[in-house]
KOLMAR-827416 format. One record per residue: residue number from 0; x, y, z negated of N, C-alpha, C, O, CB in turn. Coordinates in Angstrom, 2 decimals. Glycine has a CB too. Layout:
TIVO;NUM;X;Y;Z;X;Y;Z;X;Y;Z;X;Y;Z;X;Y;Z
...
This chain:
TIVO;0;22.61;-8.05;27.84;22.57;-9.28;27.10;22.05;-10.38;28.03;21.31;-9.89;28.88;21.68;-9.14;25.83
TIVO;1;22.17;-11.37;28.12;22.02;-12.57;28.84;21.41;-13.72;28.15;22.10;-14.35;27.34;23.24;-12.95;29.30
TIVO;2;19.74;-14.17;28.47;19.26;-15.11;27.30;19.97;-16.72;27.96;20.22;-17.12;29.10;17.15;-15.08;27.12
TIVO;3;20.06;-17.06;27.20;20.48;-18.68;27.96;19.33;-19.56;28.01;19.17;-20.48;28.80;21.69;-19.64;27.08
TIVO;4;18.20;-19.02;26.66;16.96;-19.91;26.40;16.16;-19.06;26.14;16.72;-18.12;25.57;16.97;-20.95;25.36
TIVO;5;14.58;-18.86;26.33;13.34;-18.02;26.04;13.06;-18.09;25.30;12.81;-19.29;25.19;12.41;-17.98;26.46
TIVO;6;12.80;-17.58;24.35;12.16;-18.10;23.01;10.52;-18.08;23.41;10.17;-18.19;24.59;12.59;-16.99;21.53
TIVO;7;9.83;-17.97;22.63;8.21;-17.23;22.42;8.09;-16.43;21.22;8.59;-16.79;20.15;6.93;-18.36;22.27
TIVO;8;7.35;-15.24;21.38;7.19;-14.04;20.60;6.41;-14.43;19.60;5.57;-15.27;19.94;6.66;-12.89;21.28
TIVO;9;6.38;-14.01;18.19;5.78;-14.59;17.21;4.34;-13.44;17.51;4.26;-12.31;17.98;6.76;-14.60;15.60
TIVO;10;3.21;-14.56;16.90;1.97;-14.13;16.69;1.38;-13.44;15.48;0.79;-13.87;14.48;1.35;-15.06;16.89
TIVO;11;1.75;-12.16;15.92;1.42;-11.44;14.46;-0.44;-10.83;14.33;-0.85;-10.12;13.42;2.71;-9.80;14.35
TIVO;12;-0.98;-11.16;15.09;-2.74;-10.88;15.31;-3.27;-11.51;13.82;-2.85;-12.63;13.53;-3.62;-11.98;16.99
TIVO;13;-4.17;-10.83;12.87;-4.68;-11.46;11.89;-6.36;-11.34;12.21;-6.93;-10.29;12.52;-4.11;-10.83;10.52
TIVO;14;-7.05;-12.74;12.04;-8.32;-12.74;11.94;-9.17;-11.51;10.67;-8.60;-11.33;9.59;-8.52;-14.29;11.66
TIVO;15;-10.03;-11.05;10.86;-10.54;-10.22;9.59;-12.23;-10.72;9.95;-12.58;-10.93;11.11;-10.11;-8.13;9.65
TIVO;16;-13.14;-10.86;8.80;-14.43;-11.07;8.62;-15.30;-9.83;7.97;-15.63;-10.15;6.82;-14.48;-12.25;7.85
TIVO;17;-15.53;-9.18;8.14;-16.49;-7.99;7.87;-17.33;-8.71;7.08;-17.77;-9.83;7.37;-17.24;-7.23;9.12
TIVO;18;-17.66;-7.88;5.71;-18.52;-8.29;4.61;-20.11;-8.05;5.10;-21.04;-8.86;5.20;-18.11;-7.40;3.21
TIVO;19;-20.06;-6.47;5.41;-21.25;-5.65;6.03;-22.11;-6.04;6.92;-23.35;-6.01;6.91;-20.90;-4.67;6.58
TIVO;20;-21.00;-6.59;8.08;-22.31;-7.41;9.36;-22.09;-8.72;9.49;-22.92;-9.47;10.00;-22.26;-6.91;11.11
TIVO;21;-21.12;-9.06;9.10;-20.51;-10.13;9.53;-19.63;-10.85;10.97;-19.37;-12.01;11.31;-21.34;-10.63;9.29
TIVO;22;-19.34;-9.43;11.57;-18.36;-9.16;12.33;-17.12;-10.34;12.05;-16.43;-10.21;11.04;-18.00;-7.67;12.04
TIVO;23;-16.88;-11.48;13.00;-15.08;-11.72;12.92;-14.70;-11.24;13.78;-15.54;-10.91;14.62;-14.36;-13.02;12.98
TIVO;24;-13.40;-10.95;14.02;-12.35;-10.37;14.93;-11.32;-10.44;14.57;-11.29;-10.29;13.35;-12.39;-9.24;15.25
TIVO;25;-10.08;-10.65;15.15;-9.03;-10.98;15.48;-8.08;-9.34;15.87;-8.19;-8.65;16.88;-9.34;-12.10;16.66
TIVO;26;-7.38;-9.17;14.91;-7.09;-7.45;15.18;-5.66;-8.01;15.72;-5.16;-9.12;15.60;-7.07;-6.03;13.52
TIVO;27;-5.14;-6.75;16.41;-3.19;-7.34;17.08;-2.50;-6.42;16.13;-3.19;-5.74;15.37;-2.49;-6.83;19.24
TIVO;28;-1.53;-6.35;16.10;-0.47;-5.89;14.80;-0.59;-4.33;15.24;-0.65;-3.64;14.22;1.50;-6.65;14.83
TIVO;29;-0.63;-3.79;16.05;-1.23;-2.36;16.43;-2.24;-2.23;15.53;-1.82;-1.57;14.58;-1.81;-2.14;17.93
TIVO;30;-3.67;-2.63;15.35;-4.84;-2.07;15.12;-4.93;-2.27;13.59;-5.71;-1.60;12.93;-5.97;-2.67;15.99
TIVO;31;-4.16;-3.16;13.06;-4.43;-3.08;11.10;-2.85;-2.81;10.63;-1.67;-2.93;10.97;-5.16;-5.06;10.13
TIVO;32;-3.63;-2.43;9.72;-2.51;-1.81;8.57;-1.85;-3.04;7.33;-2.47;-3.93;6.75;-3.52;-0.43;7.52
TIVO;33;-0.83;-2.78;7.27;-0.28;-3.41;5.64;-0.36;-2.53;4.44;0.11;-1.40;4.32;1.34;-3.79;5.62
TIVO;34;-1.16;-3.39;3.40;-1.60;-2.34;2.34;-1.53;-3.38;1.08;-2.00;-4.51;0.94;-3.28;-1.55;2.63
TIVO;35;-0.93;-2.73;0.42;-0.99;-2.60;-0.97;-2.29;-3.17;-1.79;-3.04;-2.26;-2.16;-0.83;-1.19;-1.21
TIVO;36;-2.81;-4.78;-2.24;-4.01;-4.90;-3.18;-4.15;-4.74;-4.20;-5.17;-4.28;-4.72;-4.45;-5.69;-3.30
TIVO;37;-2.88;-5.15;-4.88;-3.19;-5.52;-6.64;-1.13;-4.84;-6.52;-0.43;-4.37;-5.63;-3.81;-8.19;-7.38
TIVO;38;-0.93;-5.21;-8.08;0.48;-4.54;-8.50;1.37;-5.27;-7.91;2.53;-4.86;-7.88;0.85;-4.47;-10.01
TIVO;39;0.86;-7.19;-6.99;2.34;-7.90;-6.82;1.75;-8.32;-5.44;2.38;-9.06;-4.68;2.97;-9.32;-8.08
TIVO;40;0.47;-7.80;-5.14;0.15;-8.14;-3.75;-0.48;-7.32;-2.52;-1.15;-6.28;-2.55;-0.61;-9.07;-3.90
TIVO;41;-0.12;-7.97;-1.64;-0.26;-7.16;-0.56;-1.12;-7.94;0.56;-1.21;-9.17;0.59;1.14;-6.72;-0.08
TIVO;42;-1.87;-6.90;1.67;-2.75;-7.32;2.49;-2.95;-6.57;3.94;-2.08;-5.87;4.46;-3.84;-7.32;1.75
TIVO;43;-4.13;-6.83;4.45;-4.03;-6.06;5.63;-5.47;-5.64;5.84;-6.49;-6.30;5.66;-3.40;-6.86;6.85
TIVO;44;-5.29;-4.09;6.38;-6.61;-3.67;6.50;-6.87;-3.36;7.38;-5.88;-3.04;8.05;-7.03;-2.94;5.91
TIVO;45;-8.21;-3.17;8.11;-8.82;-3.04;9.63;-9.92;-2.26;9.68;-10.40;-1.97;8.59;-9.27;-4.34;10.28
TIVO;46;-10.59;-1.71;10.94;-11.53;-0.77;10.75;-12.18;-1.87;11.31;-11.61;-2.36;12.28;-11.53;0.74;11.30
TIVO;47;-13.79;-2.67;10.76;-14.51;-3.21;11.58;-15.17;-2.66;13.26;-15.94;-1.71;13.39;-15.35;-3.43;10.70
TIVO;48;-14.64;-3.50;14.39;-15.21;-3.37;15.64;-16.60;-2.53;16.07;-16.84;-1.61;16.85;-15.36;-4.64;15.95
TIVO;49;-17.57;-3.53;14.91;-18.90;-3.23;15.36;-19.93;-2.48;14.26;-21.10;-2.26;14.56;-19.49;-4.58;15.81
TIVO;50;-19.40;-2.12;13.02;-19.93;-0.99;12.16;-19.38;-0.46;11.47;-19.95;0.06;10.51;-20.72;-1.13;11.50
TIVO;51;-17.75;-0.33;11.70;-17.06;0.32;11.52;-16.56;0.47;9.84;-15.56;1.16;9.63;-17.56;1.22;12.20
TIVO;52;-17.13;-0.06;8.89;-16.56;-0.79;7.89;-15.10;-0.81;7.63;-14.39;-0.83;8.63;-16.93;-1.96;8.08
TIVO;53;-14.48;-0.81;6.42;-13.18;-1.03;6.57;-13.04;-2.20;5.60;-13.41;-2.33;4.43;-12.29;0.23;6.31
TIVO;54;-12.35;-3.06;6.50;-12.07;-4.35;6.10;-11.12;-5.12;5.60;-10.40;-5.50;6.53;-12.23;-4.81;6.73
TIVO;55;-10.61;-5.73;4.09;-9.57;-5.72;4.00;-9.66;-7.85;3.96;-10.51;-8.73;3.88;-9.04;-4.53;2.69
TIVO;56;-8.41;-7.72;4.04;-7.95;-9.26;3.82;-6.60;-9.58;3.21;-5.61;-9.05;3.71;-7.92;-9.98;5.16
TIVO;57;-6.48;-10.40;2.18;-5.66;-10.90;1.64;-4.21;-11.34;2.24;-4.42;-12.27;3.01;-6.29;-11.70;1.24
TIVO;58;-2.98;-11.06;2.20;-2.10;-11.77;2.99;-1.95;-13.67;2.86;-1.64;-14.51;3.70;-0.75;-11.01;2.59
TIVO;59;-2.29;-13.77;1.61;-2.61;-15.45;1.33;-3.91;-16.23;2.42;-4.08;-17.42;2.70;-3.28;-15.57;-0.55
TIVO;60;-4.49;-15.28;2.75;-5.51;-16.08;3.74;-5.10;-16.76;5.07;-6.01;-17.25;5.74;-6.54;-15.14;4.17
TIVO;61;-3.61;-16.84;5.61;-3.29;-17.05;6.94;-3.55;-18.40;7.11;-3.37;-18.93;8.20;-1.94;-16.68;7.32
């Protein structure tokens, strides 16, 4: 295939805030999950960095 123009790769990294320590971090699409919150919504979950907590966040928060 032959690009004629580069694009740039979309930024799929979501910030997460830990309730427990108050940890922020910035996870990359590797390290959190897409999960299921309520019956019509969905979110993303993370293992906190620094106490290990599991952290969820809303997909409406971007």
């Amino acid at each position: 295939m032959k690009i004629i123009k580069e694009g740039k790769k979309p930024d799929y990294s979501k910030r997460f805030t830990c309730d427990l320590c108050g940890c922020v971090f910035i996870a990359e699409k590797s390290e959190y999950a897409i999960v299921q919150i309520d019956y019509n919504e969905s979110g993303y979950e993370c293992e906190c960095p620094c106490c290990g907590a599991l952290v969820r966040r809303t997909s409406d928060d971007d």
